[in-house]
C-alpha positions in Angstrom: 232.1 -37.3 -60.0 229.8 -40.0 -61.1 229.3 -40.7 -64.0 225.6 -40.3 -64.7 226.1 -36.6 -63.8 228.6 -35.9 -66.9 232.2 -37.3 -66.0 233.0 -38.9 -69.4 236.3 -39.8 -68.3 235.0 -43.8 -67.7 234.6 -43.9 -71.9 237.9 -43.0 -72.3 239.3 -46.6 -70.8 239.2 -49.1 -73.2 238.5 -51.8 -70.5 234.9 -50.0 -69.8 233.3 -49.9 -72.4 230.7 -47.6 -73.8 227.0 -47.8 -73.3 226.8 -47.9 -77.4 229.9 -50.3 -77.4 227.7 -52.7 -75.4 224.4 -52.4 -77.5 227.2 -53.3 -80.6 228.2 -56.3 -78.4 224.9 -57.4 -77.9 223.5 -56.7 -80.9 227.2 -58.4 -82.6 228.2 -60.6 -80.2 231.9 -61.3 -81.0 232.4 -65.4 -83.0 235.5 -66.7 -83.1 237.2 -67.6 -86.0 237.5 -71.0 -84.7 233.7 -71.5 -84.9 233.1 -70.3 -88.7 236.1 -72.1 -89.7 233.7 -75.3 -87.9 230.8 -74.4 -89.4 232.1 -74.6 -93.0 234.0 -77.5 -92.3 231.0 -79.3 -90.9 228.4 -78.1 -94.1 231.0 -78.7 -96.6 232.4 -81.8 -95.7 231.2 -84.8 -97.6 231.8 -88.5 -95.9 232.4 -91.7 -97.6 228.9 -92.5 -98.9 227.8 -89.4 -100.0 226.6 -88.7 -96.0 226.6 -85.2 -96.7 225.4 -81.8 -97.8 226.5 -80.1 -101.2 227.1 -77.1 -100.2 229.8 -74.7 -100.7 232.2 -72.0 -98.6 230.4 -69.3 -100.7 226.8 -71.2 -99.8 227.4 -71.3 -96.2 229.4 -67.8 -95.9 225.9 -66.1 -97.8 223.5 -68.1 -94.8 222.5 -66.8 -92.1 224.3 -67.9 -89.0 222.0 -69.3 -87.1 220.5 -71.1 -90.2 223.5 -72.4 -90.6 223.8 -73.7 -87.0 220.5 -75.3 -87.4 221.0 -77.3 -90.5 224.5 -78.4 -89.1 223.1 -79.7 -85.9 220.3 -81.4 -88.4 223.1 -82.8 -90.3 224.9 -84.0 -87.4 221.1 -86.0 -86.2 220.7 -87.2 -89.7 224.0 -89.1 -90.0 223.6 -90.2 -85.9 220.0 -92.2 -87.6 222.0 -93.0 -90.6 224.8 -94.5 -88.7 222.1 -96.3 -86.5 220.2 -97.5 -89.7 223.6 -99.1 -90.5 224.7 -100.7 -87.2 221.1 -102.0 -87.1 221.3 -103.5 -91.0 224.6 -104.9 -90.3 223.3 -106.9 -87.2 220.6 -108.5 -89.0 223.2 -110.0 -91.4 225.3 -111.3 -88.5 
């Protein structure tokens, strides 16, 4: 029977999923672990020189993920100019 025409059989296998398991998926799509534990890592973490945000596990784990992306990849461009900045200063020493 297909399943449009009321075999529900297919939402009993767990490796097809649901039509409301995949509007949770999209809506929720899954993040590894591996990536928050990055995130916090990377908006925490303060280099030698100060290079760096203050921010805490408890400030990053209240933003809103993709906030949080954002002002990590502007952290990451900010120290790339500041590193530049410094290559470029330390040339015109030489």
């Amino acid at each position: 029977m297909d399943p449009e025409e009321g075999d529900e059989t297919h939402y009993l296998n767990p490796l097809v999923p649901s039509t409301d398991e995949r509007a949770l998926r999209e809506l929720f799509p899954r993040v590894e672990p591996k990536l928050i534990e990055d995130l916090i890592f990377a908006l925490t973490y303060i280099q030698h020189g100060g290079s760096g945000m203050t921010w805490t596990r408890e400030d990053v784990l209240r933003t809103h993920f993709q906030e949080a992306i954002r002002a990590v990849d502007n952290l990451q461009e900010a120290r790339r100019r500041d590193s530049a900045a410094i290559r470029k200063a330390a040339r015109g020493k030489g």
